[in-house]
C-alpha positions in Angstrom: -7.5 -1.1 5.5 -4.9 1.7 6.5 -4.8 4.5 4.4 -1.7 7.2 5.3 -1.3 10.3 2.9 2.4 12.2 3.2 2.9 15.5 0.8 6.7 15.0 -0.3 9.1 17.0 -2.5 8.0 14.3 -5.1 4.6 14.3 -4.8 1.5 12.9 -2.6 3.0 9.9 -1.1 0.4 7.4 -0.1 0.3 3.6 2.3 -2.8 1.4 2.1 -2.1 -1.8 4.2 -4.5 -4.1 5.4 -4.6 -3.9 9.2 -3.9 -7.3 9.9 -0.5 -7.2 8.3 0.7 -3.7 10.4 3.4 -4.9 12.6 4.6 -7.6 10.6 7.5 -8.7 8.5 7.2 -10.7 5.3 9.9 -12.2 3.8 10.6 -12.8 0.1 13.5 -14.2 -1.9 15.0 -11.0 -2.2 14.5 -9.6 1.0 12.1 -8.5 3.5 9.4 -5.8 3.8 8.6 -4.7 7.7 5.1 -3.0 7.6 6.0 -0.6 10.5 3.4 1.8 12.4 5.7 4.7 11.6 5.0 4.1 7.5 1.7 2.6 7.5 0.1 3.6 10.3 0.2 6.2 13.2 -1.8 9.1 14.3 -1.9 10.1 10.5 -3.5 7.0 8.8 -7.5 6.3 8.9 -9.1 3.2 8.4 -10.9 3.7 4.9 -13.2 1.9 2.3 -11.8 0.9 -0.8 -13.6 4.4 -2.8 -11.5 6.6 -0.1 -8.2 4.5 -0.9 -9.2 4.5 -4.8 -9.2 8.4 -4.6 -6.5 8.9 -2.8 -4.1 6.2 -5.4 -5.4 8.0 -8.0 -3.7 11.7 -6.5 -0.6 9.6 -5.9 2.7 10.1 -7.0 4.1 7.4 -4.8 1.8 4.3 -3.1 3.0 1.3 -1.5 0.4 -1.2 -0.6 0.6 -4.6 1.0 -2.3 -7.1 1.9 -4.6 -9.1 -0.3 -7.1 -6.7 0.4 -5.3 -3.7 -0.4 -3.6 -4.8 -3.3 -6.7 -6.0 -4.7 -8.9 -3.1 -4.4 -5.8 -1.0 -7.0 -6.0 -4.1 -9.0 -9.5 -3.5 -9.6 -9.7 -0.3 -10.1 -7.0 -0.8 -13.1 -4.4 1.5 -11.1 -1.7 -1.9 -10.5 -1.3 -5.0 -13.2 -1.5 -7.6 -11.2 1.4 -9.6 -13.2 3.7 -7.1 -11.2 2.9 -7.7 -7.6 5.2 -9.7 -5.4 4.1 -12.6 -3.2 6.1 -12.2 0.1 5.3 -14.8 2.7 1.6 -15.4 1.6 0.5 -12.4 1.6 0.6 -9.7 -1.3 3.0 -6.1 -2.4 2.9 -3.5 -4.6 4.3 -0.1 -5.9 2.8 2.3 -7.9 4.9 5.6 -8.9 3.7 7.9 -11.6 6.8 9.6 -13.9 
């Protein structure tokens, strides 16, 4: 998985996709969600284990994650109900923002 960490105005804004879906476009009912390199990946994001991304979700004030893979590992650790993620062409999205 992708892990990118961005300090903002707002808060630690974090991106965990799983690499297979950077580049891609999945399309939803509503719309369409482009995982571009300038978000997700770049110079700036690692490749991490699920503890790293765990960690850094946890300091977040903003996350965006899309994949099964990275979806499933903020499921687990309790940090995303999974009755709120969205199914976009097969493949799975969620946002977490802390008020």
């Amino acid at each position: 998985m992708l892990l990118r960490e961005r300090e903002t105005p707002e808060g630690l804004l974090v991106s965990v996709c799983d690499t297979d879906c950077l580049g891609e476009t999945f399309a939803h009912d509503r719309g369409e969600l482009e995982v571009t390199e300038s978000f997700y990946g770049g110079a700036a994001a690692e490749e991490a284990e699920p503890e790293r991304i765990v960690g850094s979700l946890r300091r977040a004030a903003t996350a965006n994650l899309v994949g099964e893979e990275a979806v499933g590992v903020a499921i687990e650790a309790g940090l995303v109900d999974e009755n709120r993620v969205l199914e976009l062409d097969g493949t799975r999205h969620a946002q977490l923002v802390r008020m």
